[in-house]
VOKEMAR-181515 format. One record per atom (N, C-alpha, C): y, z, x; residue in one letter. Coordinates in steps of 0.1 Angstrom, whole numbers, padded with zeros to 4 digits, always signed. Each point is the difference from the previous one (the first is absolute). Layout:
YZXA
...
This chain:
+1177+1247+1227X
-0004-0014-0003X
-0011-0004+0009X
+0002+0006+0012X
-0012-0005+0010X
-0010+0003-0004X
-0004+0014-0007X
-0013+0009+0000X
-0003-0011-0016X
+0008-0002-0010X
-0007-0010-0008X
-0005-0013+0005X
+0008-0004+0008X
-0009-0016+0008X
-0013+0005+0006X
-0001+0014+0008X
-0011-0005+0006X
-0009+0006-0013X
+0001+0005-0012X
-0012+0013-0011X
-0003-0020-0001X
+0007-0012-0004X
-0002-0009-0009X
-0005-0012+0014X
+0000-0001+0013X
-0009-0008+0009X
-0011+0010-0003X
-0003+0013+0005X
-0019+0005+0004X
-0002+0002-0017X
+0005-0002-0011X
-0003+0000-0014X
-0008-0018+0001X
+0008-0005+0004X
-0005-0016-0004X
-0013-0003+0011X
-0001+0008+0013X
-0010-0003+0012X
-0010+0005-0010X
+0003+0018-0003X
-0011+0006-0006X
-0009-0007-0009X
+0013-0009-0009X
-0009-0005-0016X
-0009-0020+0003X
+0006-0002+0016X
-0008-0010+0005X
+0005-0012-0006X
+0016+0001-0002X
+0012-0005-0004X
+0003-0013+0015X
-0006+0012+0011X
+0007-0008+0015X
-0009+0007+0008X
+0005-0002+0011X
-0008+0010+0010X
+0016-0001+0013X
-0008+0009+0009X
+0010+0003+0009X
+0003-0015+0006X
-0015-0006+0009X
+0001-0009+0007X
+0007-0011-0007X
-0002-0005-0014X
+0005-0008-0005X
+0015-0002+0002X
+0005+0011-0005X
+0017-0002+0001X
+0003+0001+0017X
-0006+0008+0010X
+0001-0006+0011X
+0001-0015+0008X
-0017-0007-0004X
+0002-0014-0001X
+0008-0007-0005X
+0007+0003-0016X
+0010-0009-0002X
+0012+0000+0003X
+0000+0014+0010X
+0013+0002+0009X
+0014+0007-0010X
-0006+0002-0012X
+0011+0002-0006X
+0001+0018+0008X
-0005+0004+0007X
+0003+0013+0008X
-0009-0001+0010X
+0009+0009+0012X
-0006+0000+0010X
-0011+0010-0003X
-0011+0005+0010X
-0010+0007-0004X
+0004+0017+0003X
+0010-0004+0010X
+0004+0016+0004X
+0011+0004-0008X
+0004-0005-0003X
+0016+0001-0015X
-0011+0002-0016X
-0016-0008+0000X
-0009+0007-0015X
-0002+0015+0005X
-0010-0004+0013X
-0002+0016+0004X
+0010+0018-0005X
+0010-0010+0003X
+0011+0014-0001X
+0001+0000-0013X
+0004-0008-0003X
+0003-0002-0016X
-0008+0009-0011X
-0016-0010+0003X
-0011+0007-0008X
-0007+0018+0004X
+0006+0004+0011X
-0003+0010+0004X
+0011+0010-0004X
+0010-0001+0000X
+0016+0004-0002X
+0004+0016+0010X
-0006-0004+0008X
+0003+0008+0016X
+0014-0004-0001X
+0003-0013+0002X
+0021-0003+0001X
-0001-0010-0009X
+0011-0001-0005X
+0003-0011-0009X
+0009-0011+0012X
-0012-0013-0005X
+0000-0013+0012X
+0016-0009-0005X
+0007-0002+0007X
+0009-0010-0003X
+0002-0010-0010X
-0003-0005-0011X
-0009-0014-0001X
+0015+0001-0012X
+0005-0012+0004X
+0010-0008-0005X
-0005-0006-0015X
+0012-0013-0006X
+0001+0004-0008X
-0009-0014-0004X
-0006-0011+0009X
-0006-0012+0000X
-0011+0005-0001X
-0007+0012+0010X
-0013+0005+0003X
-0004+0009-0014X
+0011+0008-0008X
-0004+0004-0010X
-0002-0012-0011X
+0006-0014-0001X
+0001-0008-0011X
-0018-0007+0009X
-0001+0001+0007X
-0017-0008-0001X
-0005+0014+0004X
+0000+0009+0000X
-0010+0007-0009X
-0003-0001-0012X
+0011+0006-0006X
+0003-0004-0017X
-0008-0013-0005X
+0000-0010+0008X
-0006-0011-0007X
-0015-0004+0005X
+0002+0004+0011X
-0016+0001+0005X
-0010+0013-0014X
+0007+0008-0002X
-0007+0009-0009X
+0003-0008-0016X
+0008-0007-0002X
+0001-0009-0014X
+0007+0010-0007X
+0013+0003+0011X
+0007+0010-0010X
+0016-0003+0003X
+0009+0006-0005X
+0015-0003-0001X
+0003+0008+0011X
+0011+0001+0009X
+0006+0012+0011X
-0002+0011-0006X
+0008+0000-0013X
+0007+0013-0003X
-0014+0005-0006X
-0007-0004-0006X
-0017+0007-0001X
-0006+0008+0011X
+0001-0005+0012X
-0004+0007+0012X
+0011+0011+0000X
+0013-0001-0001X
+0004+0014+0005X
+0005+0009-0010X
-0001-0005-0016X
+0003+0008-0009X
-0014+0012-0002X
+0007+0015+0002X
-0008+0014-0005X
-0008-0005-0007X
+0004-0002-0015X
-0005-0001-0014X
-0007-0007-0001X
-0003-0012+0009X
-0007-0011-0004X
-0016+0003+0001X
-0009-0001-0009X
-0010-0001+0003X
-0009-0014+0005X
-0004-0002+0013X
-0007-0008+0004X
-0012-0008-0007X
-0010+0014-0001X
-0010-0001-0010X
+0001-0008-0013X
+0009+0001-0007X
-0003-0007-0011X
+0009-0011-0001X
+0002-0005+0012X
+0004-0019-0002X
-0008-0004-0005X
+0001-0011-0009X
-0011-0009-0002X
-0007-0014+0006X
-0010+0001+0005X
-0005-0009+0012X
+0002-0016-0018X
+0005-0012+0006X
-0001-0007-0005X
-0012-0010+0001X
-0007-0008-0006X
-0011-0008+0005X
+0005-0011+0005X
-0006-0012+0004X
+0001-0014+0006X
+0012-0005-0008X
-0009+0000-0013X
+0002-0005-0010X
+0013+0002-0005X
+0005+0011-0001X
+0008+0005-0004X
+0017-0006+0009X
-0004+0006+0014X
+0009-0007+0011X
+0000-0017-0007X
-0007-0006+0004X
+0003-0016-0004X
+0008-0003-0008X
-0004+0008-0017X
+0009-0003-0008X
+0017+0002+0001X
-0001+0010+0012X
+0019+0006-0001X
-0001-0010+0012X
-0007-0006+0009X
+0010-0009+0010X
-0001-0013-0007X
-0002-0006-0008X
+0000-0008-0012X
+0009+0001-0010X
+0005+0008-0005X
+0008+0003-0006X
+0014+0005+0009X
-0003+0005+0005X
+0011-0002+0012X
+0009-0014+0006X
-0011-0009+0004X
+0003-0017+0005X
+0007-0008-0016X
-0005+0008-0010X
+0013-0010-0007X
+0011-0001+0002X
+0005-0013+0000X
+0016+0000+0003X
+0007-0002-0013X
+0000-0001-0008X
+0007+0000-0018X
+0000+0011-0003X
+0016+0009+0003X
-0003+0017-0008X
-0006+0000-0011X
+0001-0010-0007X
+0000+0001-0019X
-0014-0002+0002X
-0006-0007+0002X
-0014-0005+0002X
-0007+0014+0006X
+0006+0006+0011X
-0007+0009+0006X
+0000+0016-0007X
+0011+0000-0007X
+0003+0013-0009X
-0012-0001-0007X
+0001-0014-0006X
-0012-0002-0015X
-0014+0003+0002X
-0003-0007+0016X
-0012+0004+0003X
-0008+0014+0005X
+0012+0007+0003X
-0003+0016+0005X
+0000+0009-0013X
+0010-0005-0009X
-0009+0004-0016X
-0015-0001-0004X
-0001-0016-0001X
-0012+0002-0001X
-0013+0009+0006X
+0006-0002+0013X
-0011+0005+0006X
-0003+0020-0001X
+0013+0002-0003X
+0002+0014-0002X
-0009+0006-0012X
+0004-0011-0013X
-0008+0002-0011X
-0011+0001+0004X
-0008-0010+0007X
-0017-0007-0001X
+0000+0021+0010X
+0003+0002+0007X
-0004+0008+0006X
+0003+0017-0006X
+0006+0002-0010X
-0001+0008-0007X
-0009+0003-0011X
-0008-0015-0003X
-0011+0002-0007X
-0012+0010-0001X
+0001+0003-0009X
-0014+0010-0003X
-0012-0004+0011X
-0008+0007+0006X
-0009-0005+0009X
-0015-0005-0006X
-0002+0004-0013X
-0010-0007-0004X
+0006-0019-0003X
+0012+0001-0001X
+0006-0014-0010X
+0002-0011+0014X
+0003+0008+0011X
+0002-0004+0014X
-0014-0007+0005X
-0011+0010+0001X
-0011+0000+0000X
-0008-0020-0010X
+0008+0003-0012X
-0007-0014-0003X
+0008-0011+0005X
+0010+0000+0002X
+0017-0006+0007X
-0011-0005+0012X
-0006+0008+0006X
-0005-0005+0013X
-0013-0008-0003X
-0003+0006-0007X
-0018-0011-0005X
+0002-0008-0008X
+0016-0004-0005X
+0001-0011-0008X
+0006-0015+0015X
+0005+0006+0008X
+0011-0006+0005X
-0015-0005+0014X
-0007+0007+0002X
-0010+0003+0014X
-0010-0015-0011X
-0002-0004-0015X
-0007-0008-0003X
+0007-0014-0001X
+0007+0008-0003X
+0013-0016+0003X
+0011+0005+0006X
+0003-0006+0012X
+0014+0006+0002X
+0010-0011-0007X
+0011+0004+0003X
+0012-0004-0002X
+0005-0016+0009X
+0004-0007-0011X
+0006-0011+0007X
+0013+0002+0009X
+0000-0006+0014X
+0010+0000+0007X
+0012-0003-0006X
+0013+0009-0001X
+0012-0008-0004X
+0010-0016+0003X
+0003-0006-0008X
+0004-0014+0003X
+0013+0008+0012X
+0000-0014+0011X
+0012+0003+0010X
+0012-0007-0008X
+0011+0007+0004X
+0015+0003-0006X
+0004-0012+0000X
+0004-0009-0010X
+0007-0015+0000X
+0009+0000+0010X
+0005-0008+0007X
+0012-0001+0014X
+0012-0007-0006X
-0002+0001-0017X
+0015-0008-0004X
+0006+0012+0003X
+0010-0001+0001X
+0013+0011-0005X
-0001-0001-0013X
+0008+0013-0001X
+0003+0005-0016X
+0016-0012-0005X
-0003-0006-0010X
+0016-0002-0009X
+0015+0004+0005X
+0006-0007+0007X
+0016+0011-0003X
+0003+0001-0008X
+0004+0005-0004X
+0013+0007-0012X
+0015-0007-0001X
+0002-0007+0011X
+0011-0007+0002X
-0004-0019+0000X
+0004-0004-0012X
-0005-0017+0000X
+0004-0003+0013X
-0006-0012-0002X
+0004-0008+0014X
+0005-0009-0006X
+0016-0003+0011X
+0014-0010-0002X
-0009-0012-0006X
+0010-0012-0006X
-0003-0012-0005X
-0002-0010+0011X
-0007-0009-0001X
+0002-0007+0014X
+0011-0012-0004X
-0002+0002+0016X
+0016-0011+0001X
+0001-0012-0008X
+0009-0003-0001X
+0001-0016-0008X
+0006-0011+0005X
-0015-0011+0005X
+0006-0012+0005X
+0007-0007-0002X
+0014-0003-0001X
+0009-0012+0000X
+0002-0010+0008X
């Protein structure tokens, strides 16, 4: 498992993913614990916190870094754009609402790339109206409400 963490750190330094000093600076490893690591003279200690900010320092899952089979190489780097939409889609709080919308968005993004392509030069000439904010009534019960009392 070790020898796949370090093939997938000097794989990501190599491809200019990160660099040494960087994950030093962010401290997510000490420099003498990368050293060994990336060199693989001994396999460095590095717990199970130090492997989870690696993992994410590289924009990847744990088990990515220490699975054999995984190839590194062909993650797919997401754009800006792309990120926003899932932490947006993410912050909805209405499963039902949020199910519907990660449909949609699945569809729009399965699109043919020429159909995409006008999707973007239709929407870049006019964008899209902001959605109305959620009414703050509550929904109807289902249960009437009692008769009111009667003054005598």
């Amino acid at each position: 498992m070790a020898m796949h963490l370090r093939m997938v750190v000097n794989s990501a330094i190599k491809n200019k993913k990160t660099t040494h000093k960087k994950m030093v600076a962010a401290k997510i490893i000490s420099n003498g614990q990368l050293g060994e690591l990336r060199s693989g003279q001994s396999v460095p200690n590095v717990g199970l916190e130090t492997l989870d900010q690696i993992a994410k320092h590289l924009k990847m899952q744990p088990w990515q870094v220490l699975h054999p089979d995984f190839d590194a190489s062909a993650v797919p780097s997401y754009s800006a754009e792309a990120i926003e939409l899932a932490q947006a889609l993410d912050a909805i709080g209405n499963g039902r609402v949020k199910a519907w919308a990660y449909a949609v968005a699945m569809q729009v993004l399965s699109l043919n790339p020429a159909v995409m392509t006008l999707f973007q030069q239709a929407t870049a000439a006019a964008p899209l109206p902001a959605l109305p904010a959620p009414a703050d009534t509550p929904s109807p019960s289902p249960i009437p409400a009692p008769p009111p009392a009667l003054n005598s």
